[in-house]
C-alpha positions as CSV (number, residue, x, y, z in Angstrom):
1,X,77.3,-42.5,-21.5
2,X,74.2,-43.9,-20.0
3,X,71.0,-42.0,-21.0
4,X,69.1,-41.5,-17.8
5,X,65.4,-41.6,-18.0
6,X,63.1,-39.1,-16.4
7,X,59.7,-40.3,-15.6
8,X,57.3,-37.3,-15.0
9,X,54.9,-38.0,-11.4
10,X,51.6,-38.4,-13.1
11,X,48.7,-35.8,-11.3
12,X,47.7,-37.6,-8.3
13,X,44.1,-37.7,-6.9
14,X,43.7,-36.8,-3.6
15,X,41.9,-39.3,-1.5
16,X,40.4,-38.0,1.7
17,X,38.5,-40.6,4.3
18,X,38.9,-43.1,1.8
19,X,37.0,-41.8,-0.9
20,X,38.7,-40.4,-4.5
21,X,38.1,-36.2,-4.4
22,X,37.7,-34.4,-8.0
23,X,40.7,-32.2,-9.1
24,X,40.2,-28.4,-7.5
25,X,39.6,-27.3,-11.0
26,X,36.3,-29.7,-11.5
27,X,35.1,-28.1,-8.1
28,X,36.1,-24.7,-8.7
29,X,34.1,-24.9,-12.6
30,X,30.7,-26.5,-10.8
31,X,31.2,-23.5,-8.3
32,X,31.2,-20.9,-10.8
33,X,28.5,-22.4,-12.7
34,X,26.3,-21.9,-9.4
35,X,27.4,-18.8,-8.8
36,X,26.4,-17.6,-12.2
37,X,22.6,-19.6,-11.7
38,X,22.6,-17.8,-8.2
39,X,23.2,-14.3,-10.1
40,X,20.6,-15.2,-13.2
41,X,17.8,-16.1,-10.8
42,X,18.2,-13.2,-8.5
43,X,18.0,-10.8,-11.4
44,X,15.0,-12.4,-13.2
45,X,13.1,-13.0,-9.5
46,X,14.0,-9.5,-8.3
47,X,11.6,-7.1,-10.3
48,X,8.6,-10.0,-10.4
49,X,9.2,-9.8,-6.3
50,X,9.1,-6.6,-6.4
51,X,6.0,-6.2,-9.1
52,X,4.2,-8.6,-6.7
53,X,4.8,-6.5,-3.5
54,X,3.9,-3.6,-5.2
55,X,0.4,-4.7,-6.8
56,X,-0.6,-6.8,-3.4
57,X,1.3,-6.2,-0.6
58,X,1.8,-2.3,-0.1
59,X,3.0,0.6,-2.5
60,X,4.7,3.7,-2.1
61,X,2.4,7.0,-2.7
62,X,3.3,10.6,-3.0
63,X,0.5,13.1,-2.0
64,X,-0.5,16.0,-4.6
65,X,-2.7,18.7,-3.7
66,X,-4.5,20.2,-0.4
67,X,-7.9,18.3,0.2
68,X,-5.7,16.4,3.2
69,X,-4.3,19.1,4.8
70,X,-2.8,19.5,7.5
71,X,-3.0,15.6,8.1
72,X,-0.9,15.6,4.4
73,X,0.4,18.0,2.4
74,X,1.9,18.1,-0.9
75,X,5.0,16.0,-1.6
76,X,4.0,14.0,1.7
77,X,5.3,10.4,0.8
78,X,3.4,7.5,2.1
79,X,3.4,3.8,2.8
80,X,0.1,2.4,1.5
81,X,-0.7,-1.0,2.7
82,X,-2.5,-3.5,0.3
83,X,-2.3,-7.0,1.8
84,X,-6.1,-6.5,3.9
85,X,-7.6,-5.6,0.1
86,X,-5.8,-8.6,-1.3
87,X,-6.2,-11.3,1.1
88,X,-10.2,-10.4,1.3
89,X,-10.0,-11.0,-2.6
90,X,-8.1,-14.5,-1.9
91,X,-10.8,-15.4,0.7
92,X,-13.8,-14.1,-1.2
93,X,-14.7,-11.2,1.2
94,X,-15.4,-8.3,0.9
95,X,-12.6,-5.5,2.2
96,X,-14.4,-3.0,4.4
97,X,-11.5,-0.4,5.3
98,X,-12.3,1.1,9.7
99,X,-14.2,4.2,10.4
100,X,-11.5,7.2,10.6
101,X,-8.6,5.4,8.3
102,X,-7.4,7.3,5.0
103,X,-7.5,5.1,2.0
104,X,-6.4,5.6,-1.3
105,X,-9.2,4.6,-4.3
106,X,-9.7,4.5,-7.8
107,X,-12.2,6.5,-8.9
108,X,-12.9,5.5,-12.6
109,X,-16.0,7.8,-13.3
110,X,-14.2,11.1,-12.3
111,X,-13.0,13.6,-14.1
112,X,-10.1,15.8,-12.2
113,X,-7.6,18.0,-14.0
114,X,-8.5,17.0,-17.6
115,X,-7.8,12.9,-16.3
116,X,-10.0,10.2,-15.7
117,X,-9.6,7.4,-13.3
118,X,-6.9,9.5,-11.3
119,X,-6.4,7.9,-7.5
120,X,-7.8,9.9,-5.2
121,X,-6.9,10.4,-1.2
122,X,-9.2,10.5,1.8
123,X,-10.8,9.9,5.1
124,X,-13.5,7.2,6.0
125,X,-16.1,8.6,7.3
126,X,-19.7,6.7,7.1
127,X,-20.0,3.0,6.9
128,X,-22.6,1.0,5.1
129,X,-25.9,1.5,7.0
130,X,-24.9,4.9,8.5
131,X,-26.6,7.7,7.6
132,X,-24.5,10.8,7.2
133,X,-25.7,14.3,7.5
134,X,-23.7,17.5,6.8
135,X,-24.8,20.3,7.8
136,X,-24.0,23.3,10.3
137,X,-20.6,23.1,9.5
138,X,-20.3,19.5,10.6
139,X,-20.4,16.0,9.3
140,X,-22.9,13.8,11.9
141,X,-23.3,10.1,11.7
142,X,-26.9,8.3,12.6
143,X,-26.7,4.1,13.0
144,X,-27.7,1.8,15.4
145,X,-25.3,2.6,18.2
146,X,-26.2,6.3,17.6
147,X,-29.6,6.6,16.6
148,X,-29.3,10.5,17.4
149,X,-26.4,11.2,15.6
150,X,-22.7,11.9,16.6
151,X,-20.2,14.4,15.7
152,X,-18.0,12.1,13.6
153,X,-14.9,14.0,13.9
154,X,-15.2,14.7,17.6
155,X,-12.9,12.8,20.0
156,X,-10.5,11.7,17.4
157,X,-6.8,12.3,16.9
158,X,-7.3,14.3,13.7
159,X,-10.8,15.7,15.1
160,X,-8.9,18.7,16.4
161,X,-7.6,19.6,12.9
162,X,-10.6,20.0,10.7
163,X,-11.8,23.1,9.5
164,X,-15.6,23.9,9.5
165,X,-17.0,21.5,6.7
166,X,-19.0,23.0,4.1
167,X,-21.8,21.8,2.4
168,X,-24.9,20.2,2.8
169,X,-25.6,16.4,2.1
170,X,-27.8,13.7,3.6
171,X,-27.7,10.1,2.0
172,X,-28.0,6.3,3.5
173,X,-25.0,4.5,2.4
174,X,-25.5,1.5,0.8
175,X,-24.3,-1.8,1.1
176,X,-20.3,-2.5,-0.3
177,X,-19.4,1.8,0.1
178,X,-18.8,3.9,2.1
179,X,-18.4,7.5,2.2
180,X,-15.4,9.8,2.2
181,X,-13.9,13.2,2.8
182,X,-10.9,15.2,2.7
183,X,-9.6,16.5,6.2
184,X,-9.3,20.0,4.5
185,X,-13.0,20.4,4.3
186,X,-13.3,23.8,2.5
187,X,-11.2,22.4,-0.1
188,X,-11.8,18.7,-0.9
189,X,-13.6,17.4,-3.6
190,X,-15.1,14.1,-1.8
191,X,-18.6,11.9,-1.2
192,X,-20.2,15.5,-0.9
193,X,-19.6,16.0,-4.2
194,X,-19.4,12.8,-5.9
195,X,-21.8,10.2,-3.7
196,X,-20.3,7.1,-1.9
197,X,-17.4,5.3,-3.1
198,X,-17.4,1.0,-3.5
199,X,-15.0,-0.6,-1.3
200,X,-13.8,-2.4,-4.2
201,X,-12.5,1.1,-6.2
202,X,-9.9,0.8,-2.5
203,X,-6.7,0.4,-3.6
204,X,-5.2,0.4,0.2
205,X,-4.8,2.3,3.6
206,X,-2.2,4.8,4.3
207,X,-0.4,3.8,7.4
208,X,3.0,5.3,7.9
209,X,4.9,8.1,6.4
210,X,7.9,8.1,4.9
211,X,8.6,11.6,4.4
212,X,9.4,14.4,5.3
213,X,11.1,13.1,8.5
214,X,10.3,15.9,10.5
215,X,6.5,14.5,10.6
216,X,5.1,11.8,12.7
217,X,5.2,8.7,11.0
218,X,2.1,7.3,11.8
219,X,-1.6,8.8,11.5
């Protein structure tokens, strides 16, 4: 009886417009391997993207204590933009935050609540060259375009909300500061208190919150 020989079809390689492919299981491995790369770089760039966005692009804040109220209360969580502070550090200038915007700043000489350095929350009130007087209950502003002074809170969108301001202070501020207060006046330990504050202690501007949702977004 004649043995009958089976030859076994050798794997072919596709050819597609001429050209040899590589077997699926080359192209399916090199896939994988990029895949894998893909997933590596996302979760090694992730936290320094986020670490960069956070340190000089804008920050999340949470507000603690009354010396903003009603503007913010406690547990008020805010959106506190950085990139003006950082790009005037890329440029070489020198950040100067607008008349009426709350900032948040370092404060490295303070002592509050047994802590130094903590970050503090306010309003800008006086600019360099201003002169700012309180007195009668009321915070007034002398500079060139108001060499008689000019209630500072008056005709603002916050203006309406402030409480008499206590105290008494006069100073020039200087060059680089500027000075600061807390909207709740009668309870707000500010530039009455503590002087003038450098632009450079800024760490940003608040400009939208967050939460509660109940509460305008924007100041």
């Amino acid at each position: 009886m004649d043995q009958q020989n089976i030859h076994s079809t050798p794997q072919m390689t596709p050819v597609v417009n001429g050209q040899t492919q590589p077997p699926a299981s080359n192209k399916t491995s090199r896939e994988g391997k990029k895949n894998i790369i893909s997933t590596v770089l996302a979760l090694v760039l992730a936290p320094l993207l986020a670490v960069f966005l956070t340190s000089y692009v804008f920050h999340s804040y949470e507000v603690f204590g009354p010396s903003m109220q009603p503007t913010l209360e406690q547990g008020d969580r805010l959106i506190v933009l950085k990139a003006p502070r950082t790009w005037a550090k890329i440029t070489g200038k020198q950040f100067m935050p607008k008349r009426g915007q709350i900032v948040v700043f370092d404060k490295p000489d303070l002592l509050i609540g047994g802590e130094h350095g903590k970050q503090l929350i306010k309003r800008v009130i006086g600019l360099p060259g201003d002169r700012v007087v309180v007195a009668g209950g009321k915070i007034t502003v002398y500079n060139n375009d108001h060499p008689e002074g000019y209630d500072v809170d008056k005709d603002t969108d916050y203006g309406d909300k402030i409480p008499e301001t206590e105290g008494n202070d006069d100073r020039i501020i200087p060059e680089g500061e500027v000075y600061v207060s807390g909207d709740n006046r009668q309870n707000s330990l500010d530039s009455r208190s503590f002087g003038s504050i450098k632009t450079s202690y800024i760490v940003g501007t608040a400009e939208y919150r967050l939460f509660p949702f109940s509460k305008h977004r924007s100041f």
